[in-house]
N, C-alpha and C positions, 0 to 999 in steps of 0.2 A: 400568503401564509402557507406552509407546507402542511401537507394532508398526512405526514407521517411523523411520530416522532422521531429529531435529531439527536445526534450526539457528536461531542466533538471534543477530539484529546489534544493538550497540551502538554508542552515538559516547561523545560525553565533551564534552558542552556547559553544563553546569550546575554540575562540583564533583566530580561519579565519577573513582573511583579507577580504576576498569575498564572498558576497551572491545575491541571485536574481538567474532569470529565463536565463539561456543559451540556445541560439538557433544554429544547426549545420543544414545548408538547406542541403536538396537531392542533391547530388554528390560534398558534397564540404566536407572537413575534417579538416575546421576550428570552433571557436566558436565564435560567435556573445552574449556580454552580452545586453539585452531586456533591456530598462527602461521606456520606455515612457510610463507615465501613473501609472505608478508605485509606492510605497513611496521607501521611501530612508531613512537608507538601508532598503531594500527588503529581507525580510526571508520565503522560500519558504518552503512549508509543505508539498503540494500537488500539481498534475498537473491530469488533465482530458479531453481529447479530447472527445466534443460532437461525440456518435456516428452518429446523423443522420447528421450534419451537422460538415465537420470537420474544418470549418474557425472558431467554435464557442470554446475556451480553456478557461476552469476555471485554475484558479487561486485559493490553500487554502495557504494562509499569516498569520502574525501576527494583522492584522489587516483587519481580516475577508473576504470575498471570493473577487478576482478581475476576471474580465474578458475581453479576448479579439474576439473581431467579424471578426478580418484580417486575423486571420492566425499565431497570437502571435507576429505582429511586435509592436501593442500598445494596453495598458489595460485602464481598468477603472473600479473603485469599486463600486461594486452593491449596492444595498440596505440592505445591510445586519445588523443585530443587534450591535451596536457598545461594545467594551472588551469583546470578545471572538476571540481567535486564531482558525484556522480551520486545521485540521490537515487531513482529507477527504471530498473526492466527486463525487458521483454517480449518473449519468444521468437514471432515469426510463428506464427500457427495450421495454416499449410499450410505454408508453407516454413520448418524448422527450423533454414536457415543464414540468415534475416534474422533479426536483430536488434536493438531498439531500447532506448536507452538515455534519459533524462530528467536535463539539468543545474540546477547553479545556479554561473553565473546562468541564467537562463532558457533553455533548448535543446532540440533531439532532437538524437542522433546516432545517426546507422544502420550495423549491419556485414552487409553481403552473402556473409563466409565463417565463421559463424559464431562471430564473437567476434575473428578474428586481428587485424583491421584496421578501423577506424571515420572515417566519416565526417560531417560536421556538416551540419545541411540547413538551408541559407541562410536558408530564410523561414519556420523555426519562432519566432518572434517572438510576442511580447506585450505590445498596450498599458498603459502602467504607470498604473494607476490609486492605487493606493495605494502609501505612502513606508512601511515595516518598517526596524527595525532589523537584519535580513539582505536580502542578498540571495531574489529571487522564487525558487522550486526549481520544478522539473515533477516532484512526489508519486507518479503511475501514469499509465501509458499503458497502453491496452486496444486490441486492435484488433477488428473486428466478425468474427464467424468466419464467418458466410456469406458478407462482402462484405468482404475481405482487404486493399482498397484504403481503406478507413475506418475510421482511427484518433481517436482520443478522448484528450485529455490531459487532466491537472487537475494546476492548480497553485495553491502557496502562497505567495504572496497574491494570486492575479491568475486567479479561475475557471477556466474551461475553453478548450480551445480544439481544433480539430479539424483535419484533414485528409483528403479522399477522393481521393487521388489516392497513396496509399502513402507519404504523406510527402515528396512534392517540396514544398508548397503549405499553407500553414495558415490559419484564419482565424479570428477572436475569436470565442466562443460564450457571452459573458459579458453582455451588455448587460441578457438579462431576468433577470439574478440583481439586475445592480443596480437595476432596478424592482422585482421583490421585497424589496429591500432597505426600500422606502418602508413596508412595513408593519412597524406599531410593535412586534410581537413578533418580528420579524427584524432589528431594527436591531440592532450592536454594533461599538464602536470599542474597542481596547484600545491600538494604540500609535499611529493614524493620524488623521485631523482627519474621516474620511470613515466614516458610519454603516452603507456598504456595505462594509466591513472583513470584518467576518462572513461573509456571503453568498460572495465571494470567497475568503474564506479554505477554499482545497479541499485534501482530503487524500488521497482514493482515488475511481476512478471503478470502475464495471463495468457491460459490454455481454451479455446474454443470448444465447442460439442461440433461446432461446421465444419473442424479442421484441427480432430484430434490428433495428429502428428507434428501439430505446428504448434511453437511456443514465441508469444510478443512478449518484449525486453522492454523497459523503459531505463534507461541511461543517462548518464551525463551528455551525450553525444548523439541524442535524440532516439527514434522508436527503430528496434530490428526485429527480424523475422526469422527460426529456425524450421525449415518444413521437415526436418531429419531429427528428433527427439533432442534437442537444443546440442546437435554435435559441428553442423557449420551453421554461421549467423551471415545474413546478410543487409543492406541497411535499406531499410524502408523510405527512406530518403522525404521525412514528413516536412523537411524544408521549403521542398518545393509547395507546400500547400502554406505553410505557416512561417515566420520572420523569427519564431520564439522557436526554439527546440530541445530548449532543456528539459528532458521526460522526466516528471515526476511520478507520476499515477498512469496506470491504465486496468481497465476493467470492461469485459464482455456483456453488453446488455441481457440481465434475463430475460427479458423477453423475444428479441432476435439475436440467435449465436453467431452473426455476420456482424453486427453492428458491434462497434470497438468505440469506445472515450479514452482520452489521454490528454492530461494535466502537463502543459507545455510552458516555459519561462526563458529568461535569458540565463538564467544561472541558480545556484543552489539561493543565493540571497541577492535579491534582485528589488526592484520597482517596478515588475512587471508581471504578470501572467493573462493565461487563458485556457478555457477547453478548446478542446476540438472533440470531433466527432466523423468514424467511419464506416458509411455503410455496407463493407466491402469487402471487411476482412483485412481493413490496412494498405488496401490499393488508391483509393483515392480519401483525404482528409478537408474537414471544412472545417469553420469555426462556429462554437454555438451557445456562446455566452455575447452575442453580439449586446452592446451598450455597457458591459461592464467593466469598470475601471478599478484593477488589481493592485492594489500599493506597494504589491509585495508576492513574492512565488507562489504561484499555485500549487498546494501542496498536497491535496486528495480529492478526492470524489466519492458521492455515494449516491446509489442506482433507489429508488423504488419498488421491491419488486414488485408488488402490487399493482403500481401504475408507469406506464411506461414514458408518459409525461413530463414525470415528476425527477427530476435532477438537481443535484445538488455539486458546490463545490467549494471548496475555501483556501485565502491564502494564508502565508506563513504567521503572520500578523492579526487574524481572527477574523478577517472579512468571511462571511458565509452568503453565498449567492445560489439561491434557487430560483427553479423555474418549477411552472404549473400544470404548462405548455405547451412544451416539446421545445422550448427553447424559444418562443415568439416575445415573451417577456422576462424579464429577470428582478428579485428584488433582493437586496440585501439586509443581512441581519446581522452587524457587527456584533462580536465578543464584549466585553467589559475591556476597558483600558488596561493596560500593562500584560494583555496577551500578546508573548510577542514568537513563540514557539510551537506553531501547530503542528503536528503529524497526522492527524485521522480526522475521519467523520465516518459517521454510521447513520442508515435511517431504519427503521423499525416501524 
Protein backbone atom coordinates (compact mmCIF):
# COMPACT_ATOMS: atom_id res chain seq x y z
CA UNK A 1 0.00 0.00 0.00
CA UNK A 2 1.43 3.41 -0.75
CA UNK A 3 2.41 5.73 2.11
CA UNK A 4 1.35 8.83 0.01
CA UNK A 5 -1.74 9.78 -1.43
CA UNK A 6 -2.37 8.84 -5.44
CA UNK A 7 -4.04 10.48 -8.00
CA UNK A 8 -4.56 9.44 -11.45
CA UNK A 9 -6.25 11.28 -14.65
CA UNK A 10 -8.05 9.81 -17.21
CA UNK A 11 -9.86 11.33 -20.63
CA UNK A 12 -12.12 9.10 -22.73
CA UNK A 13 -10.60 9.28 -26.25
CA UNK A 14 -10.83 5.77 -27.44
CA UNK A 15 -14.25 3.95 -26.33
CA UNK A 16 -13.71 4.03 -22.08
CA UNK A 17 -16.50 3.98 -20.21
CA UNK A 18 -14.67 6.02 -17.41
CA UNK A 19 -12.81 9.25 -16.96
CA UNK A 20 -11.89 11.71 -14.25
CA UNK A 21 -9.42 12.10 -11.30
CA UNK A 22 -9.03 8.70 -8.95
CA UNK A 23 -7.93 9.07 -5.60
CA UNK A 24 -6.19 5.85 -3.63
CA UNK A 25 -5.42 7.51 0.14
CA UNK A 26 -2.18 6.41 2.10
CA UNK A 27 -2.60 2.81 3.38
CA UNK A 28 -5.68 1.99 1.57
CA UNK A 29 -5.58 -0.12 -1.92
CA UNK A 30 -8.94 0.88 -3.00
CA UNK A 31 -9.94 3.72 -5.64
CA UNK A 32 -12.17 6.53 -4.77
CA UNK A 33 -13.43 8.35 -8.23
CA UNK A 34 -13.28 12.63 -7.30
CA UNK A 35 -16.03 14.57 -8.64
CA UNK A 36 -16.99 17.32 -6.81
CA UNK A 37 -16.58 20.25 -8.55
CA UNK A 38 -15.62 18.83 -11.46
CA UNK A 39 -17.53 18.88 -15.07
CA UNK A 40 -19.02 15.80 -16.13
CA UNK A 41 -17.48 13.76 -17.93
CA UNK A 42 -14.29 14.77 -16.64
CA UNK A 43 -11.17 14.13 -18.99
CA UNK A 44 -8.03 14.41 -17.33
CA UNK A 45 -4.66 15.49 -19.02
CA UNK A 46 -2.70 16.47 -16.32
CA UNK A 47 -2.16 16.22 -12.47
CA UNK A 48 0.24 18.55 -10.40
CA UNK A 49 0.93 18.65 -6.65
CA UNK A 50 1.89 22.19 -5.62
CA UNK A 51 5.36 21.65 -4.34
CA UNK A 52 5.23 24.17 -1.55
CA UNK A 53 2.01 23.50 -0.50
CA UNK A 54 0.76 19.91 -1.06
CA UNK A 55 -3.19 20.44 -0.14
CA UNK A 56 -2.87 22.84 -3.38
CA UNK A 57 -3.59 20.04 -6.90
CA UNK A 58 -4.02 21.34 -10.39
CA UNK A 59 -6.00 19.92 -12.38
CA UNK A 60 -5.13 20.06 -16.64
CA UNK A 61 -8.90 19.00 -18.24
CA UNK A 62 -10.78 19.65 -21.34
CA UNK A 63 -11.88 22.56 -20.08
CA UNK A 64 -8.98 24.26 -18.99
CA UNK A 65 -7.10 24.01 -15.51
CA UNK A 66 -9.29 23.02 -12.17
CA UNK A 67 -8.06 23.18 -8.91
CA UNK A 68 -8.30 21.80 -5.51
CA UNK A 69 -7.26 23.48 -2.08
CA UNK A 70 -8.30 19.99 0.17
CA UNK A 71 -6.27 17.64 -0.71
CA UNK A 72 -8.17 16.69 -4.02
CA UNK A 73 -11.46 15.77 -2.37
CA UNK A 74 -13.16 18.94 -4.33
CA UNK A 75 -12.18 21.11 -7.26
CA UNK A 76 -13.12 24.28 -8.74
CA UNK A 77 -12.14 25.88 -12.15
CA UNK A 78 -9.91 28.78 -12.09
CA UNK A 79 -9.83 31.61 -14.29
CA UNK A 80 -8.62 30.37 -17.02
CA UNK A 81 -8.91 31.29 -20.85
CA UNK A 82 -12.04 29.54 -22.02
CA UNK A 83 -11.59 26.56 -25.46
CA UNK A 84 -8.42 25.55 -24.73
CA UNK A 85 -7.67 21.99 -23.20
CA UNK A 86 -4.55 21.77 -20.98
CA UNK A 87 -2.64 19.03 -21.31
CA UNK A 88 0.45 20.54 -18.63
CA UNK A 89 1.40 22.07 -15.46
CA UNK A 90 4.25 23.53 -13.76
CA UNK A 91 4.49 25.23 -10.48
CA UNK A 92 7.72 27.84 -10.59
CA UNK A 93 10.77 26.36 -8.67
CA UNK A 94 11.30 29.55 -6.67
CA UNK A 95 8.11 31.27 -6.80
CA UNK A 96 5.32 29.04 -5.81
CA UNK A 97 2.54 31.60 -7.01
CA UNK A 98 3.82 31.44 -10.93
CA UNK A 99 2.41 29.21 -12.77
CA UNK A 100 2.33 27.49 -15.94
CA UNK A 101 0.11 25.81 -17.88
CA UNK A 102 0.55 23.90 -21.49
CA UNK A 103 -2.61 24.05 -24.33
CA UNK A 104 -3.88 22.56 -27.17
CA UNK A 105 -3.96 24.09 -29.42
CA UNK A 106 -0.58 24.93 -29.12
CA UNK A 107 0.20 27.60 -25.88
CA UNK A 108 1.52 28.70 -22.48
CA UNK A 109 -0.48 30.41 -20.17
CA UNK A 110 1.06 31.87 -16.99
CA UNK A 111 -0.78 32.62 -13.46
CA UNK A 112 1.18 35.17 -11.26
CA UNK A 113 -1.32 34.47 -8.15
CA UNK A 114 -1.22 31.13 -7.99
CA UNK A 115 -3.76 29.64 -10.10
CA UNK A 116 -6.67 32.44 -9.59
CA UNK A 117 -6.27 34.15 -12.86
CA UNK A 118 -4.23 33.26 -16.16
CA UNK A 119 -2.80 34.72 -18.68
CA UNK A 120 -1.89 33.60 -22.36
CA UNK A 121 1.77 34.56 -23.59
CA UNK A 122 1.58 35.93 -27.14
CA UNK A 123 4.71 34.40 -28.57
CA UNK A 124 4.50 30.73 -27.31
CA UNK A 125 3.89 29.69 -30.89
CA UNK A 126 5.05 26.80 -32.97
CA UNK A 127 6.03 26.17 -36.39
CA UNK A 128 3.65 23.61 -37.82
CA UNK A 129 5.56 21.10 -39.35
CA UNK A 130 3.45 18.13 -39.24
CA UNK A 131 -0.71 17.80 -40.20
CA UNK A 132 -2.11 14.92 -36.94
CA UNK A 133 -5.41 14.29 -36.85
CA UNK A 134 -5.68 16.46 -33.38
CA UNK A 135 -4.77 19.34 -32.73
CA UNK A 136 -0.54 20.03 -31.60
CA UNK A 137 -0.82 20.02 -27.35
CA UNK A 138 2.26 21.32 -25.09
CA UNK A 139 2.84 17.53 -23.16
CA UNK A 140 5.27 19.23 -20.09
CA UNK A 141 6.84 22.39 -19.47
CA UNK A 142 9.93 22.18 -16.97
CA UNK A 143 11.65 25.13 -15.96
CA UNK A 144 15.53 25.20 -15.16
CA UNK A 145 15.85 25.42 -11.22
CA UNK A 146 18.99 27.26 -11.14
CA UNK A 147 18.06 29.61 -13.99
CA UNK A 148 14.19 30.43 -13.31
CA UNK A 149 14.13 32.44 -16.41
CA UNK A 150 14.56 29.19 -18.83
CA UNK A 151 11.82 27.12 -19.59
CA UNK A 152 11.72 24.01 -21.91
CA UNK A 153 8.46 22.74 -23.49
CA UNK A 154 7.63 19.60 -25.49
CA UNK A 155 5.03 19.10 -27.68
CA UNK A 156 2.85 16.61 -29.46
CA UNK A 157 3.54 16.71 -32.58
CA UNK A 158 5.81 19.59 -33.08
CA UNK A 159 9.20 19.04 -30.61
CA UNK A 160 10.52 21.38 -28.46
CA UNK A 161 10.52 24.62 -27.89
CA UNK A 162 11.93 27.05 -25.25
CA UNK A 163 12.03 30.35 -23.64
CA UNK A 164 14.78 32.33 -21.32
CA UNK A 165 13.15 35.07 -20.67
CA UNK A 166 10.27 33.51 -18.14
CA UNK A 167 8.08 33.11 -20.83
CA UNK A 168 7.51 36.51 -22.41
CA UNK A 169 9.55 35.06 -25.71
CA UNK A 170 9.73 31.53 -27.24
CA UNK A 171 11.65 30.02 -29.95
CA UNK A 172 11.62 26.65 -31.96
CA UNK A 173 14.23 23.98 -30.56
CA UNK A 174 13.25 21.43 -33.04
CA UNK A 175 15.27 21.78 -36.22
CA UNK A 176 18.14 19.16 -35.12
CA UNK A 177 15.45 16.66 -34.30
CA UNK A 178 14.30 17.00 -37.77
CA UNK A 179 17.99 16.25 -38.96
CA UNK A 180 18.08 13.38 -36.78
CA UNK A 181 15.08 12.35 -38.16
CA UNK A 182 17.38 11.52 -41.53
CA UNK A 183 18.57 8.51 -39.95
CA UNK A 184 17.08 5.37 -40.95
CA UNK A 185 16.43 4.03 -37.44
CA UNK A 186 14.75 7.32 -36.53
CA UNK A 187 12.38 7.72 -39.30
CA UNK A 188 8.44 7.04 -38.47
CA UNK A 189 5.42 8.44 -40.16
CA UNK A 190 2.20 7.09 -38.77
CA UNK A 191 -0.65 9.57 -39.69
CA UNK A 192 1.58 12.42 -41.54
CA UNK A 193 3.39 12.50 -45.15
CA UNK A 194 6.76 13.63 -43.08
CA UNK A 195 9.27 10.81 -41.72
CA UNK A 196 10.26 13.43 -38.97
CA UNK A 197 6.62 12.50 -37.32
CA UNK A 198 8.52 10.54 -34.83
CA UNK A 199 11.28 12.59 -33.79
CA UNK A 200 8.64 15.37 -33.21
CA UNK A 201 6.44 13.52 -31.74
CA UNK A 202 7.42 14.72 -27.80
CA UNK A 203 5.78 13.59 -24.82
CA UNK A 204 7.76 14.75 -21.52
CA UNK A 205 10.88 16.79 -21.07
CA UNK A 206 13.15 17.13 -17.94
CA UNK A 207 15.76 19.67 -16.70
CA UNK A 208 18.32 18.38 -13.98
CA UNK A 209 19.74 20.77 -10.96
CA UNK A 210 23.20 18.21 -11.84
CA UNK A 211 23.26 19.38 -15.38
CA UNK A 212 21.46 22.60 -15.66
CA UNK A 213 22.41 23.13 -19.42
CA UNK A 214 21.04 19.82 -20.37
CA UNK A 215 17.58 19.01 -21.22
CA UNK A 216 16.14 15.03 -21.46
CA UNK A 217 13.32 14.60 -24.26
CA UNK A 218 11.24 11.70 -24.22
CA UNK A 219 9.82 10.76 -27.81
CA UNK A 220 8.44 8.62 -29.97
CA UNK A 221 11.94 7.42 -30.93
CA UNK A 222 13.14 6.86 -27.43
CA UNK A 223 15.07 9.27 -24.66
CA UNK A 224 17.69 12.25 -26.19
CA UNK A 225 19.95 14.62 -24.62
CA UNK A 226 20.44 18.45 -25.30
CA UNK A 227 23.80 19.70 -23.23
CA UNK A 228 23.40 23.27 -25.33
CA UNK A 229 19.89 24.64 -23.98
CA UNK A 230 17.91 22.13 -26.23
CA UNK A 231 19.55 23.67 -29.58
CA UNK A 232 21.41 20.31 -30.78
CA UNK A 233 19.86 16.86 -29.53
CA UNK A 234 21.55 13.74 -29.44
CA UNK A 235 20.20 10.13 -28.99
CA UNK A 236 20.78 8.52 -25.69
CA UNK A 237 20.41 5.48 -27.44
CA UNK A 238 18.17 3.70 -24.07
CA UNK A 239 17.93 0.78 -26.63
CA UNK A 240 20.82 -0.58 -25.75
CA UNK A 241 19.65 -0.97 -22.03
CA UNK A 242 15.94 -1.64 -22.76
CA UNK A 243 13.83 -3.91 -25.96
CA UNK A 244 10.89 -1.21 -25.36
CA UNK A 245 11.81 2.50 -26.42
CA UNK A 246 8.83 4.26 -26.89
CA UNK A 247 9.43 7.31 -24.28
CA UNK A 248 6.51 8.31 -22.57
CA UNK A 249 7.36 9.97 -19.17
CA UNK A 250 10.49 10.92 -17.66
CA UNK A 251 11.16 12.73 -14.46
CA UNK A 252 14.37 13.63 -12.30
CA UNK A 253 14.38 12.15 -8.79
CA UNK A 254 13.90 14.67 -5.98
CA UNK A 255 15.83 13.38 -4.10
CA UNK A 256 19.18 12.63 -6.29
CA UNK A 257 19.34 15.28 -9.44
CA UNK A 258 21.66 12.35 -11.18
CA UNK A 259 18.91 9.80 -11.04
CA UNK A 260 16.47 9.87 -14.08
CA UNK A 261 12.97 7.44 -14.52
CA UNK A 262 11.61 7.07 -17.90
CA UNK A 263 8.21 5.41 -18.83
CA UNK A 264 9.31 3.18 -21.98
CA UNK A 265 6.84 0.88 -24.45
CA UNK A 266 6.64 -0.52 -27.85
CA UNK A 267 4.43 2.21 -29.12
CA UNK A 268 1.76 4.90 -28.27
CA UNK A 269 -0.97 1.78 -27.81
CA UNK A 270 0.74 -1.10 -27.14
CA UNK A 271 0.56 -4.58 -24.88
CA UNK A 272 3.53 -3.68 -23.28
CA UNK A 273 5.46 -1.42 -20.92
CA UNK A 274 8.05 -0.58 -18.28
CA UNK A 275 10.23 1.67 -16.15
CA UNK A 276 13.44 2.14 -16.15
CA UNK A 277 15.75 3.85 -14.20
CA UNK A 278 19.13 6.10 -14.30
CA UNK A 279 21.54 6.63 -12.10
CA UNK A 280 23.62 8.67 -14.15
CA UNK A 281 22.28 11.28 -15.84
CA UNK A 282 21.11 8.94 -18.82
CA UNK A 283 24.30 7.20 -19.34
CA UNK A 284 23.70 3.89 -18.33
CA UNK A 285 19.57 2.72 -17.89
CA UNK A 286 18.25 -0.47 -15.95
CA UNK A 287 14.86 -1.67 -15.54
CA UNK A 288 12.98 -1.30 -12.16
CA UNK A 289 9.49 -2.45 -12.30
CA UNK A 290 11.06 -6.04 -12.44
CA UNK A 291 7.82 -8.71 -12.10
CA UNK A 292 5.40 -6.33 -13.59
CA UNK A 293 3.18 -7.29 -16.34
CA UNK A 294 1.94 -3.95 -18.43
CA UNK A 295 -1.25 -4.85 -20.65
CA UNK A 296 -0.92 -1.72 -22.00
CA UNK A 297 1.75 1.65 -22.41
CA UNK A 298 3.21 2.85 -19.77
CA UNK A 299 1.96 6.03 -19.60
CA UNK A 300 3.48 8.33 -16.43
CA UNK A 301 5.11 8.08 -13.43
CA UNK A 302 5.03 9.80 -10.05
CA UNK A 303 8.08 10.27 -7.53
CA UNK A 304 7.52 10.49 -3.63
CA UNK A 305 9.15 13.33 -2.69
CA UNK A 306 8.99 12.54 0.69
CA UNK A 307 10.46 8.97 0.34
CA UNK A 308 12.64 8.15 -1.97
CA UNK A 309 11.55 4.45 -2.07
CA UNK A 310 8.39 4.94 -2.94
CA UNK A 311 7.46 4.96 -6.87
CA UNK A 312 4.75 4.72 -8.69
CA UNK A 313 3.61 4.11 -12.41
CA UNK A 314 0.66 3.18 -14.55
CA UNK A 315 -0.40 2.20 -17.86
CA UNK A 316 -2.66 3.31 -20.56
CA UNK A 317 -5.47 1.11 -19.31
CA UNK A 318 -5.52 1.88 -15.51
CA UNK A 319 -2.95 -0.56 -14.22
CA UNK A 320 -1.28 1.39 -11.32
CA UNK A 321 2.00 -0.22 -9.96
CA UNK A 322 3.99 0.77 -7.05
CA UNK A 323 6.75 0.07 -5.02
CA UNK A 324 7.80 0.64 -1.22
CA UNK A 325 11.20 -0.42 -1.85
CA UNK A 326 13.21 1.12 -4.08
CA UNK A 327 11.84 -1.24 -6.57
CA UNK A 328 12.62 -4.80 -4.78
CA UNK A 329 8.84 -5.38 -4.91
CA UNK A 330 6.02 -4.07 -6.88
CA UNK A 331 2.09 -4.23 -6.16
CA UNK A 332 -0.65 -3.40 -8.40
CA UNK A 333 -3.70 -1.42 -7.90
CA UNK A 334 -6.05 -1.43 -11.03
CA UNK A 335 -8.58 1.46 -11.99
CA UNK A 336 -12.27 0.43 -12.06
CA UNK A 337 -13.18 -1.31 -15.44
CA UNK A 338 -13.74 0.81 -18.59
CA UNK A 339 -10.58 2.92 -17.76
CA UNK A 340 -9.10 2.81 -20.85
CA UNK A 341 -7.26 6.45 -21.33
CA UNK A 342 -4.70 7.33 -18.80
CA UNK A 343 -2.32 10.45 -19.01
CA UNK A 344 -1.11 11.31 -15.39
CA UNK A 345 -0.48 10.22 -11.78
CA UNK A 346 0.35 12.32 -8.98
CA UNK A 347 1.32 11.37 -5.29
CA UNK A 348 0.83 13.84 -2.60
Amino acid sequence: MAKSDLFVGAGKFTGGTISGIFRQAAGSDGWERVTKGLPEPASIQALTVHPTNRDVIFAGTQDGVYRSTDGGSSWARTGFPANLQVWSISVHPRNPRVVYAGTSPVGVCRSDDGGDTWTRLPSAVQPERIKMSFACRVMRIDVVPGSPDQIYAALEVAGVMRSLDGGEHWSDCSEDLVALAGRSNLKSKIQSDSEAEGMLDAHALAVSPAAPASVFLAVRMGVFQSDDQATHWRDVEVGRFSPLTYARDIRVSPHDSRTLYACLSPAARSQDGSLYRSPDLGKTWSRLDHGVKARATMMALALNPADADEVHCVSRVGQVFSTRDGGKSWRESPLPSGVEDVYAIAAR
